[in-house]
C-alpha positions in Angstrom: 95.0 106.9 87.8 95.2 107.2 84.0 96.7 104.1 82.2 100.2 105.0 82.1 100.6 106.1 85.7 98.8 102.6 86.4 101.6 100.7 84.4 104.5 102.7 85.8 103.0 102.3 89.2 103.1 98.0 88.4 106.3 98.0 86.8 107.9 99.6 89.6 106.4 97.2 92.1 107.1 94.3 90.0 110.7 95.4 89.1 111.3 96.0 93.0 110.2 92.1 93.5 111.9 91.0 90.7 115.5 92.1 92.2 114.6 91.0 95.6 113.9 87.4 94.5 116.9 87.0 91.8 119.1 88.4 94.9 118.5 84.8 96.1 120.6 83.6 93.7 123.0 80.9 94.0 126.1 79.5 91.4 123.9 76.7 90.6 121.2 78.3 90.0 122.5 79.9 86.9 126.3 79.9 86.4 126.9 82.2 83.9 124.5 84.7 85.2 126.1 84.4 88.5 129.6 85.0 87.5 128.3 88.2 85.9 126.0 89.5 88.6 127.4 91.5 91.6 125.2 90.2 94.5 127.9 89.1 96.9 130.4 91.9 96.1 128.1 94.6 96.0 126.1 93.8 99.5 122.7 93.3 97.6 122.4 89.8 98.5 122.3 90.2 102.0 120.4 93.2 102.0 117.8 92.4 99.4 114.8 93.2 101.0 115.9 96.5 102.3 117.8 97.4 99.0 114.5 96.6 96.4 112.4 98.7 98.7 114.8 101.6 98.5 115.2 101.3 95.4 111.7 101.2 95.1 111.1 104.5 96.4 114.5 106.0 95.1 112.9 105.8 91.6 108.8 106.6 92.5 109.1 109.4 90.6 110.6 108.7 87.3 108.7 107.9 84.3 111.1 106.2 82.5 111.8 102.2 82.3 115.4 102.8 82.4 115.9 104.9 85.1 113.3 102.7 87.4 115.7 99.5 86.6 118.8 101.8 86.6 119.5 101.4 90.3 118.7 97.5 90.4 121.0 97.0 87.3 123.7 99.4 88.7 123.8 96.9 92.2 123.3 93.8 90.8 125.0 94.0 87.6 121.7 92.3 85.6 120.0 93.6 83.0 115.7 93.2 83.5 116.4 90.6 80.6 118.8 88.8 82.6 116.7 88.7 85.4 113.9 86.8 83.3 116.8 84.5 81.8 118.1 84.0 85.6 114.0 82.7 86.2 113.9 80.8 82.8 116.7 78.9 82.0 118.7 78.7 86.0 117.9 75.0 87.9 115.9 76.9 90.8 114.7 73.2 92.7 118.2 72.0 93.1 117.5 68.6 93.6 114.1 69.7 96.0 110.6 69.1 95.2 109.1 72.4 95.6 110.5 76.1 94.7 111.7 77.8 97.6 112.9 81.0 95.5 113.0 81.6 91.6 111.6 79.0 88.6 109.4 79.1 86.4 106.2 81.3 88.4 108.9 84.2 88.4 110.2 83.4 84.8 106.8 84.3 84.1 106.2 87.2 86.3 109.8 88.3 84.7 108.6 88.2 81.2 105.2 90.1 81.9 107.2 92.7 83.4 109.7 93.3 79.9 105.6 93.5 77.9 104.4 96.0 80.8 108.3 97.8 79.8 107.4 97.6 76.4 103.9 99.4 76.7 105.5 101.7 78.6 108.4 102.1 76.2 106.4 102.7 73.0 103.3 104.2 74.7 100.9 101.6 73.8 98.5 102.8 76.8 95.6 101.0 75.6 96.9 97.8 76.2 97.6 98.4 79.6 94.3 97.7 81.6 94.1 94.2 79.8 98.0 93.6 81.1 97.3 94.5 84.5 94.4 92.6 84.8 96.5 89.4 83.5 99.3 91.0 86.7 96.3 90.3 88.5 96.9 86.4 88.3 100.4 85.7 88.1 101.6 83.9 91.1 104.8 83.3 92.7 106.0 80.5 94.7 103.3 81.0 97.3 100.5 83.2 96.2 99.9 86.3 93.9 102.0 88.6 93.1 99.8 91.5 94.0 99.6 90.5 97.2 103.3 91.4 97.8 102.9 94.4 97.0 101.6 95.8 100.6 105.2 94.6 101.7 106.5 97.7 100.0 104.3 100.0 102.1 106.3 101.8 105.0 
């Protein structure tokens, strides 16, 4: 796999996750971004899992950024830079001790994800390897992100 099938191939799979987990979301966990998402209304809440994975495969073929977010954004109403600001800024404890969903592992994950877009964007293949590798390591609430990604397999 040459380096920009390897990114496209990551963003995709981390894009599909991304949605999954923000579908999670709550008023309180961000009220602005709330009231402009379309979770509820549009079904994706409750169907999250099913949706992302979809959607992942809906989009397995395109080569562009856009069009691999287009499908999230279209159901959700958020923007990949929402997403992140969802992850970053939204109170994802809610008076607990521990993260259940969201917070600061997938603010993380969230912002790694717009750098892979922006490789990918301006063709800056060479970087790639070194960002995937870093991929590699992030972690969400509960263990690496790469290991999530056999839950897309059908």
């Amino acid at each position: 796999m040459d380096e920009k099938q390897l990114a496209l191939d990551y963003f995709r799979k981390l894009v599909s996750f991304l949605y999954r987990e923000v579908g999670a979301m709550k008023p309180e966990n961000h009220k602005e971004l709330y009231a402009k998402a379309r979770m509820d209304k549009s079904g994706f809440a409750i169907a999250r899992k099913e949706l992302a994975k979809e959607f992942y495969y809906q989009t397995a073929s395109d080569e562009s950024t856009q069009l691999i977010v287009q499908p999230y954004q279209e159901q959700t109403g958020l923007s990949l830079e929402d997403v992140y600001r969802v992850f970053e800024e939204g109170d994802w404890l809610l008076g607990r001790r521990s993260y259940s969903y969201g917070g600061p592992r997938w603010a993380m994950i969230a912002k790694t994800t717009l750098e892979l877009n922006h490789l990918i964007e301006t063709g800056d293949w060479e970087k790639v390897p070194d960002l995937v590798e870093e991929i590699k390591t992030l972690r969400h609430n509960n263990g690496l992100i790469v290991e999530k990604f056999r839950e897309l397999e059908r």
